[in-house]
N, C-alpha and C positions, 0 to 999 in steps of 0.2 A: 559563540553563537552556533547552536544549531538547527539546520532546519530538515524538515521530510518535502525532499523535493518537489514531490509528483502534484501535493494538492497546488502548493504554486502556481505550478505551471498549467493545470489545468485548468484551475479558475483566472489567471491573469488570461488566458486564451479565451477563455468564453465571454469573457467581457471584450476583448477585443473583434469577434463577430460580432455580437449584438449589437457592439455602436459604428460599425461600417465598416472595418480594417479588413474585414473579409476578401479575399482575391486581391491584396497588395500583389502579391508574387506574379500577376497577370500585366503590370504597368510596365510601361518600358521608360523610363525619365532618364536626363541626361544628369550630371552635376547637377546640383540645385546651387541658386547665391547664398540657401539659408545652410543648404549642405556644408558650404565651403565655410561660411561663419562659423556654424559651429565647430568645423575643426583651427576656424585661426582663434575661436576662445578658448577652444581648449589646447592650445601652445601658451607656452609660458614668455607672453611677450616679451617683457621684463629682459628675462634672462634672454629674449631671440636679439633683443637691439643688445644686449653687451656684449652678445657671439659674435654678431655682425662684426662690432665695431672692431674686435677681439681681431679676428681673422684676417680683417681689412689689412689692420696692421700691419699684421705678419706677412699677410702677401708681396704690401707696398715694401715692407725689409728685403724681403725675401726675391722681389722680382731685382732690387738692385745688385745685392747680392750674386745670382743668376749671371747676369749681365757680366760681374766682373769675370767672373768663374769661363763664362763661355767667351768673354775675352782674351781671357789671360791664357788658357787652352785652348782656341781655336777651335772649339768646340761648336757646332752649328744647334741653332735654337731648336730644331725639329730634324730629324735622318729618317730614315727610310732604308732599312736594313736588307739583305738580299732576300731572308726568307718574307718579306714583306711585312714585317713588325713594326711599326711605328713608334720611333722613341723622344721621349723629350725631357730635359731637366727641369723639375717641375715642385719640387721640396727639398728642406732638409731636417737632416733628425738632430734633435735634441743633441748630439753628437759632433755638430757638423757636418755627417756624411751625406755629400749631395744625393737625393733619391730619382731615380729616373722612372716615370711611368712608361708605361711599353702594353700594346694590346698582347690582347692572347690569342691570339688565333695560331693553329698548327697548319701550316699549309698542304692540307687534301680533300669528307665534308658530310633526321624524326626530332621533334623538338616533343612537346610534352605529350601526355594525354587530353590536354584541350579539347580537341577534336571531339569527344564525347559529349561537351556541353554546349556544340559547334550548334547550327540549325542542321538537322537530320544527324544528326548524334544520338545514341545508346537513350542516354537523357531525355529525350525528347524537349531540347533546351535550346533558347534561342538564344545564346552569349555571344555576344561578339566585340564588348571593349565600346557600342557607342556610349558615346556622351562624355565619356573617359580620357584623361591624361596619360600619360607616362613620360618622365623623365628619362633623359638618354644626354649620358655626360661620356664623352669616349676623347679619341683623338684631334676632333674637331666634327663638326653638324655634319649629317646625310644629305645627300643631292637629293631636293625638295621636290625637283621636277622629275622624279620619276612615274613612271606610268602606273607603279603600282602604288603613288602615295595621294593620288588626287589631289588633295589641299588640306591633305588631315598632317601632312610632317611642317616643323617651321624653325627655323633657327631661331635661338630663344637669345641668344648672349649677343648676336651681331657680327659674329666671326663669319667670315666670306671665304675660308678654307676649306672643302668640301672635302670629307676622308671618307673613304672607299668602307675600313673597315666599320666607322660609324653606319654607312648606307648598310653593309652587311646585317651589322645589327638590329638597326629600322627594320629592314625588312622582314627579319625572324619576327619582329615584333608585332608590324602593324599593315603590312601587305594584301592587298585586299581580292588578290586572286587572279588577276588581269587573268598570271600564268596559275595556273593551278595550283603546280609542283612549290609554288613560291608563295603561297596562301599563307600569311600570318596566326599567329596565337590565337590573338587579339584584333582583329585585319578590318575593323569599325573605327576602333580608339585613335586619338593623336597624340603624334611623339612631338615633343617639345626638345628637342636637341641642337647640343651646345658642347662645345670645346673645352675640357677635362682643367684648361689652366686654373682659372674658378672655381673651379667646382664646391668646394666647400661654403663659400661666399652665396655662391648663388640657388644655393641648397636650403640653404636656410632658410631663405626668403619665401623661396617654392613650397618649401615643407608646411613653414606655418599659415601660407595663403591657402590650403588646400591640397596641394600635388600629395598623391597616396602611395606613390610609388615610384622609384627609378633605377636605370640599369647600370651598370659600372661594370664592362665588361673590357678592364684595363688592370693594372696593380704596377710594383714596385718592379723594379728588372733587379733578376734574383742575381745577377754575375757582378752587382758593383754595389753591392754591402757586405759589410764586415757579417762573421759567423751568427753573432749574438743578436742581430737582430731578425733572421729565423724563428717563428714561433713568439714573438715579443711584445708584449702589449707596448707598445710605443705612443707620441704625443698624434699622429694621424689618428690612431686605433682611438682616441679616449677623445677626440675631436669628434666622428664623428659619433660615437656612442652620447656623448650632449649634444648634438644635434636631433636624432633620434627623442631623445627624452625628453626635450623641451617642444616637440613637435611629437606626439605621442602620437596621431595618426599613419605617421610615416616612416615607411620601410626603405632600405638599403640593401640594394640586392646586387651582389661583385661574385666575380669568378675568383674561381680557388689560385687558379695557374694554371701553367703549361709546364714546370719546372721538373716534371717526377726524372725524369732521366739526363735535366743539365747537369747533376753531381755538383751542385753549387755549394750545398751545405757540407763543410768536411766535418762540424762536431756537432751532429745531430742529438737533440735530449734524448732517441733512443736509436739502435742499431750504427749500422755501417752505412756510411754516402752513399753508398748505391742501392740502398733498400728504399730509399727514396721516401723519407718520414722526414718532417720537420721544414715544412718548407714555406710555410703561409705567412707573408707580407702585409707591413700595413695594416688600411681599414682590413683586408681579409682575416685579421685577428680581434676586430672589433664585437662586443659581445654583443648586443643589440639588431645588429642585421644577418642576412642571411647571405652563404658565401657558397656557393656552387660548385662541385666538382660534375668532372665529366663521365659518363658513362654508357658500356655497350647494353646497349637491351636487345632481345627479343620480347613484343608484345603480340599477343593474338587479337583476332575480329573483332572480337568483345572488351578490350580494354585491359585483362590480364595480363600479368609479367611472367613472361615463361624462365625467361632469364634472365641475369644481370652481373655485372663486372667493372670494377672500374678502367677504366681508360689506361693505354701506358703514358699520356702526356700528361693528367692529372693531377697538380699538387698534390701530395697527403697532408695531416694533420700528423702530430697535433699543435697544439701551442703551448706551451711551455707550464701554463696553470693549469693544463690537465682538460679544459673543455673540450666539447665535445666539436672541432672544424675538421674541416667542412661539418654544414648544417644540411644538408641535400644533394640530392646527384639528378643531375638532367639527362638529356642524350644530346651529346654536340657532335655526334660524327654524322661526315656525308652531310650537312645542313645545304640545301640549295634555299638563295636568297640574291637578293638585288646588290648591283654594284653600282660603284658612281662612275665606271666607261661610258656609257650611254643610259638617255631614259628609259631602254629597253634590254640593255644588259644585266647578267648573271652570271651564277659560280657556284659550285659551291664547295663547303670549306668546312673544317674543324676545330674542336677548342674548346675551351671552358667558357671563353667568347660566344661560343656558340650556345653551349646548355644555358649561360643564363638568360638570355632573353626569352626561352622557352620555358623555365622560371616564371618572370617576373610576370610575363602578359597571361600566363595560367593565373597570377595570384592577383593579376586583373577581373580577370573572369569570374574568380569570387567571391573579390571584393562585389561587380556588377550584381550576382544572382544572391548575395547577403542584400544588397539595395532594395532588391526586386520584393524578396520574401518578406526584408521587414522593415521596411523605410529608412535604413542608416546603413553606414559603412562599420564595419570592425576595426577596432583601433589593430595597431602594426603587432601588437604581444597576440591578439587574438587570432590574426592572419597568421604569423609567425606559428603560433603553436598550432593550431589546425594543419599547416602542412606539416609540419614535422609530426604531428598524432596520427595522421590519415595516410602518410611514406608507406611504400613497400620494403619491410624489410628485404634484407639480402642477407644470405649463407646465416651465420649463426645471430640468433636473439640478439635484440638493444641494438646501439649505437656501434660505429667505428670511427676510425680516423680515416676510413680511406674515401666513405659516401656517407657520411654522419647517418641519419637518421634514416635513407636509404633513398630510393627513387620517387620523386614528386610525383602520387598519383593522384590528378585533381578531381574524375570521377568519384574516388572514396572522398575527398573535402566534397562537395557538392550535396552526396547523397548524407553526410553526416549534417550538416547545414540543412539540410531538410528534413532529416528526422531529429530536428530540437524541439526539444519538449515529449517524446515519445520516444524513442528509444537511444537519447545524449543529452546532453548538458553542453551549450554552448554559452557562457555567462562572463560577465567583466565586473569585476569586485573591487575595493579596496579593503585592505588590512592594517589597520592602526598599531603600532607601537605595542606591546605588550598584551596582543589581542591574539585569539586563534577564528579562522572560518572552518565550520563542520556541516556536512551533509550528511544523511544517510540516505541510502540507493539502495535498488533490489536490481540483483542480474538478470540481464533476460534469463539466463540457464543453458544457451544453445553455444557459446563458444564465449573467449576471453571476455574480461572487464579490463577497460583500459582510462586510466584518468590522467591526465596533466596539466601543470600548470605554467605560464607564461607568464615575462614580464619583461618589461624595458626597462632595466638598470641604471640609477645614474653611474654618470663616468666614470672609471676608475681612479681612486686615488693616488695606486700608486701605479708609475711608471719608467721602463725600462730605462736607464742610460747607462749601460755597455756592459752589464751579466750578461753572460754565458747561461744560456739554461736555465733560467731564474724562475721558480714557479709559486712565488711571490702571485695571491688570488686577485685577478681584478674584481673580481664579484665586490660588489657594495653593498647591498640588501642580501641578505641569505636568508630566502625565503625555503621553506620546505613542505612536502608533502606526503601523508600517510594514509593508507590504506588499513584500518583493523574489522576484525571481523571474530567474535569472541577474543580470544586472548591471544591473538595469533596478529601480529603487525609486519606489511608487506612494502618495501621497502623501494625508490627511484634506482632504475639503469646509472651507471657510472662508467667514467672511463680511468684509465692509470697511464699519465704519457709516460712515464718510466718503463713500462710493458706496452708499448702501443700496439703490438701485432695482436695480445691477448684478446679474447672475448670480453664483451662487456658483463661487469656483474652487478650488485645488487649490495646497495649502501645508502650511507650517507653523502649525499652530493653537497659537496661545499664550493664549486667552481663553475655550475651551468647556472644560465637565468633561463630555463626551461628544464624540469623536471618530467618523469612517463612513468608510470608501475602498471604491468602487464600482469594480469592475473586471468592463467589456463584455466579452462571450466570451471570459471566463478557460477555460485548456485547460494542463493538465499542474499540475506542485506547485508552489508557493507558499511561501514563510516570512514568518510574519505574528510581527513581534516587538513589545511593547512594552517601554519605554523613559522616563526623564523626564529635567526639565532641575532644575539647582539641589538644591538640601537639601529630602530630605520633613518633613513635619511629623510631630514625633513618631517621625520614623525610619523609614515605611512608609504606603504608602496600599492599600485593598482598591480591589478594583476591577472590573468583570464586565466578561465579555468574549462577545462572540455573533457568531459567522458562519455565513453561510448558504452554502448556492450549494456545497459541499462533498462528498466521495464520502467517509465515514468507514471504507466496509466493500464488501467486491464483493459481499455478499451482495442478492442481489434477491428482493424480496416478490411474487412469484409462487406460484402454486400446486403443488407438485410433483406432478413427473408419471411415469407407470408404476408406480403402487404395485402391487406382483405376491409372489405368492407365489412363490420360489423351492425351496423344501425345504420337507418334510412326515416327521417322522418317528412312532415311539410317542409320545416325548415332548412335541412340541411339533411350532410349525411356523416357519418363517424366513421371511420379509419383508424386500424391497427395492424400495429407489426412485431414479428419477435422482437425482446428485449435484451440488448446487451450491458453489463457494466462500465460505468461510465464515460458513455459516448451519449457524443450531439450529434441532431440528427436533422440533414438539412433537406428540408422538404418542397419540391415543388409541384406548384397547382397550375395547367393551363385550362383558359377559356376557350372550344372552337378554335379557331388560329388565331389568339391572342398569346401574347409570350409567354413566359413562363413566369409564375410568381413566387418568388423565395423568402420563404421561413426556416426560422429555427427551432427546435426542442428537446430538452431533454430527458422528455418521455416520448412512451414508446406508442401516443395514441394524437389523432387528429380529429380536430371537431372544425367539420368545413359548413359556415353557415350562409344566408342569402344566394343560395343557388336559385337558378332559374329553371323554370319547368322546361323542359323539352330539348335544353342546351347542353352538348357534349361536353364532358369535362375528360382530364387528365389528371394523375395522381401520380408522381416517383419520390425514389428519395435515396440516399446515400448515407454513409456513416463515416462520420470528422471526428477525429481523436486529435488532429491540433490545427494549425490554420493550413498546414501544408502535407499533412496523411490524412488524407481521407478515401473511400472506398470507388467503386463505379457505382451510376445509378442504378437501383433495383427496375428490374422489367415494367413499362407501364402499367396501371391500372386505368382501363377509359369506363366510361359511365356516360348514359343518360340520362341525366334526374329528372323523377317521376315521381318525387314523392316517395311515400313509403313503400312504392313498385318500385323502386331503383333499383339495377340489376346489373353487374357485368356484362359491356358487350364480349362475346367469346363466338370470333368468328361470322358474326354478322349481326346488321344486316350492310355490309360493307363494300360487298362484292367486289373483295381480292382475291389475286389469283391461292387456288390451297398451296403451292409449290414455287417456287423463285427461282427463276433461271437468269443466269448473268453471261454476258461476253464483253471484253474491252477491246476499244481501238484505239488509235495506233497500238501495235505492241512489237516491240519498245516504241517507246514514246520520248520527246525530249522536251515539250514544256505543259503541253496537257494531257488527259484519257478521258475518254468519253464510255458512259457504262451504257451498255444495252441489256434493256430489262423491263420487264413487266411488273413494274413496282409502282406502291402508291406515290402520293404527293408529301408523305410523312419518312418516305425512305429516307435513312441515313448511312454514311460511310468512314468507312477509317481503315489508314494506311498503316500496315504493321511491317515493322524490321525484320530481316532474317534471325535479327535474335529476340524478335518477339515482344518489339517496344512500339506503339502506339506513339504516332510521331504526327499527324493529323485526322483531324475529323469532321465531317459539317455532314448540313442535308443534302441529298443528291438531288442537285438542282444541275442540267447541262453541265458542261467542261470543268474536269474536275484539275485544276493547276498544281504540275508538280517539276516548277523548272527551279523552285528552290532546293529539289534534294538531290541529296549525293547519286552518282552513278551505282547503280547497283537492284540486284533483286529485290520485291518487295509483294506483297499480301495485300487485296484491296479486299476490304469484310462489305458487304451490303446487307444491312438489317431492315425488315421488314412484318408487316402484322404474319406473312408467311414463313417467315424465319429466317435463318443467316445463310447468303452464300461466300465464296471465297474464290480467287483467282489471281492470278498470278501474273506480276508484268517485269517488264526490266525497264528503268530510266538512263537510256541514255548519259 
């Protein structure tokens, strides 16, 4: 199949204004019941009751098992180590080697870019996690009764153990600011948090009832397994990757480790023990979620990465079938966060523990503002590849093993998420059996074309029990994707665990369920086809697909210009404006101080009839190239109809001042300002960022409320029939 993207997309858009879908992106809804339906229909029930029943089993073996094991050793059910790790017997492998989970946390302590899509963020974006879940399976549940959790945390499984590093977690997560410094990702949302013994059990259930996401910021303790299962697709790993795929909206989000300098692995698939490669445990080698390492950044004002590093306590990758783990790097150092000493205690702390809840509640955040924009949540392939598409790379091009795909910037997912249909492709497809999907695209012209494609794999077939090194592909579906452009075909980033320090190149990827092809100063069209090798499973795989760097439409989000009245007759009057290629153009009309009334068109003329003699009217309009880029309004046109005397008013007879003088009070201020000015009854205002983002707006009516934004300098504009002034305050 192939298709020319742009008409698409632009006409599935224009039907979706005309029949009322217009200003979705302005709702704020919590979970819907129809929401969470649709994603328990779309699990594969079937297959979620023989998981269940599956796992059940194994636990009930496995917890007696346990029992004799920490009898027979004197072994205590749960320890508490001196550097404050929490350990517990909690699996075993295929092998019989008992697996002990153990948090991550390094004891000493900036979590994402969130912050951008905060309320007084870059963004000018109100995200903040309400209405929203998150899972949180750690050591045991957060102390509920902290001050910064309201009544949004709640132990979900019943365990009455309250773990310190669980609270730690919560709180990166979902903190709502009591303390500032301890302000959450996501600091709206509720953590449903439960005690790691279960987890797999009580995962499933969560997943196919709705839960979109949860944290796992725990793994294997890397000092008490054999070499070979380093790097291993093991029966955890291929657990929950069917978990995942029979719950298709749901993501798995674990840290990498803490392990880069215990020297645990002595015969790593590549280098010497202390290069510190090969060290990912467990789910952390699961292909289907997303596994976190830790990293130094430097970010600036605006959201950019000046710098970045991985961590020295850090896992590396890779895994032994050459994927690409870790999938992302957060920042877990210095994390200050809530503890369970007190309802009013804190610390803070370091760790892969720490990047990933600054992860998972970012990929909250997007989930929320995909809601916003267009009435559904992205299945987990979509979410998954939008972060790894929208990463900041680090040091050289593609992937590594040290921060895979690089540092989660959720700014770039956001503003890519809003420029769909106009300059990306944000789409969820499936590919049948002996089928290919084709697009063709045009580059914007101005920097890379970047395309990829995501999917949730089923489970691996096969599975580790006791090679060394085995690079035996879990991949099950080998999906692929190509980029051609006349006779020339541009090829997916790859990694080689055999070389793992090398730079990533450019091949056949036979071992990631996420492909990327980065193409420098792409200029003209493109045909971007997906493709796979072998029999799918089941006959078909879904799969999402995102690119950027794209011109979908020539329409441009400018403001239009020459709005004029051309014709005036008894009846009405005509209006016209320059004409751009194809764009809509949304027009409103007010009456006197009646609202405003919103049309659409897509020409470039208005024919406004049954006006009334002697009654002021209003005329603007703006240019929407998709439901979510669109222009500022053009300058008003006001009129009094008079018949075929209709005339722009210009400058009277209005008696406004010719000149606009403005002063604020308080300055600084901490919950309102008050403007002083000789303006009309029609003035309006808006708060501008230091970096030049338009963050509120309204009429200037009395005390203008600004105790919801950040501390900091800010631009207050006053527009008026006498023009704009500006001035300068600071908010407390």
């Amino acid at each position: 199949m192939i298709a020319d993207y742009k008409h698409y997309a632009l006409r599935s858009y224009s039907y979706a204004v005309l029949f009322g879908c217009f200003f979705l992106s302005h709702t704020l809804f919590p979970q819907s019941k129809q929401q969470k339906r649709t994603i328990y229909y779309a699990s594969n029930q079937n297959e979620i009751v023989k998981l269940q029943a599956k796992l059940e089993k194994e636990y009930l073996y496995n917890t007696s098992r346990m029992q004799q094991l920490e009898f027979s050793n004197g072994w205590k059910k749960k320890e508490v180590l001196v550097d404050g790790s929490v350990v517990a017997l909690n699996d075993f492998g295929d092998d019989g080697t008992p697996l002990f989970y153990t948090t991550l946390m390094d004891p000493t302590s900036k979590v994402s870019r969130a912050n951008t899509l905060h309320k007084g963020g870059d963004l000018g974006l109100e995200l903040d996690g309400n209405g929203l879940q998150i899972g949180v399976w750690d050591a045991g549940p957060a102390l509920e009764t902290h001050q910064e959790f309201d009544t949004r945390v709640s132990t979900n499984d019943g365990s009455n153990e309250t773990s310190s590093h669980a609270t730690l977690v919560t709180g990166t997560l979902v903190s709502s600011g009591v303390k500032n410094k301890a302000k959450g990702v996501a600091y709206a949302a509720q953590a449903l948090t439960n005690d790691w013994t279960r987890d797999k059990i009580e995962v499933v259930e969560a997943a196919s009832n709705g839960m979109l996401l949860s944290n796992h910021s725990y793994g294997i303790k890397s000092d008490r397994v054999p070499d070979w299962y380093f790097g291993s697709y093991i029966k955890v790993s291929q657990d929950w990757d069917d978990i995942m795929y029979n719950a298709p909206y749901y993501l798995m989000v674990t840290a990498a480790g803490n392990a880069q300098n215990a020297y645990d692995n002595e015969l790593p698939i590549f280098g010497k023990t202390q290069d510190g490669f090969d060290l990912l445990l467990g789910f952390a080698t699961s292909k289907n979620g997303i596994t976190v390492a830790g990293a130094n950044t430097r970010i600036d004002e605006k959201g950019q990465l000046l710098s970045a590093s991985v961590t020295t306590y850090s896992s590396l990758g890779p895994v032994d079938d050459g994927r690409v783990k870790p999938d992302i790097a957060g920042d877990g150092t210095s994390v200050f966060s809530t503890t369970s000493n007190s309802n009013s205690s804190y610390t803070s702390s370091s760790g892969t523990s720490m990047a990933t809840p600054g992860v998972t509640g970012s990929l909250l955040l997007l989930q929320q503002y995909h809601e916003q924009l267009f009435g559904n949540y992205m299945k987990a392939s979509t979410l998954k590849g939008l972060a790894l598409h929208t990463a900041d790379d680090v040091d050289a091009p593609g992937p590594d093993y040290k921060m895979g795909w690089g540092v989660l910037n959720s700014k770039s997912a956001a503003e890519l998420l809003k420029s769909k249909d106009f300059s990306s492709i944000v789409s969820e497809q499936t590919l049948n059996h002996g089928t290919t999907y084709s697009i063709t695209v045009k580059a914007l012209g101005d920097g890379p074309l970047s395309a990829s494609i995501s999917w949730t794999d089923p489970k691996g077939e096969f599975v580790n029990r006791g090679n060394l090194n085995d690079v035996t592909a879990a991949l099950t579906n080998d999906l692929d994707i190509r980029i051609t452009q006349h006779q020339q075909t541009y090829l997916p980033w790859r990694l080689n665990a055999a070389k793992a320090n090398d730079a990533a190149s450019r091949g056949d990827n036979r071992v990631d369920p996420f492909e990327r092809i980065d193409i420098e100063n792409a200029t003209g069209e493109y045909t971007i086809t997906i493709s796979h090798k072998g029999a799918l499973t089941n006959g078909l795989q879904n799969f999402s697909l995102i690119v950027s760097g794209v011109e979908l439409t020539p329409c441009s989000i400018t403001v239009p210009k020459n709005l004029d009245m051309v014709a005036s007759s008894e009846e009405g009057t005509t209006f016209n404006w320059d004409f751009t290629e194809e764009t809509l153009y949304e027009i409103q009309v007010k009456e006197d101080e009646q609202p405003w009334v919103t049309t659409h068109s897509w020409t470039n003329e208005l024919d406004l009839q049954d006006l009334k003699i002697g009654t002021r009217y209003q005329v603007r309009l703006r240019s929407v190239c998709t439901e979510n880029m669109l222009s500022e309004y053009s300058e008003v046109f006001e009129f009094i109809f008079q018949g075929e005397t209709t005339q722009e008013l210009i400058n009277a007879p209005l008696n406004y001042p010719a000149t606009l003088d403005i002063a604020l009070y308080p300055n600084p201020a901490a919950d309102e300002i008050r403007v002083a000015a000789d303006a009309s009854k029609d003035a309006v205002y808006s708060i501008v960022t230091a970096s030049g983002t338009i963050i509120k707006q309204g009429e200037l009516e009395g005390a203008i409320p600004i105790s919801d934004l950040s501390s900091g300098l800010y631009v207050l504009l006053v527009q008026d029939y006498a023009g704009i002034k500006s001035s300068k305050f600071y908010k407390n």
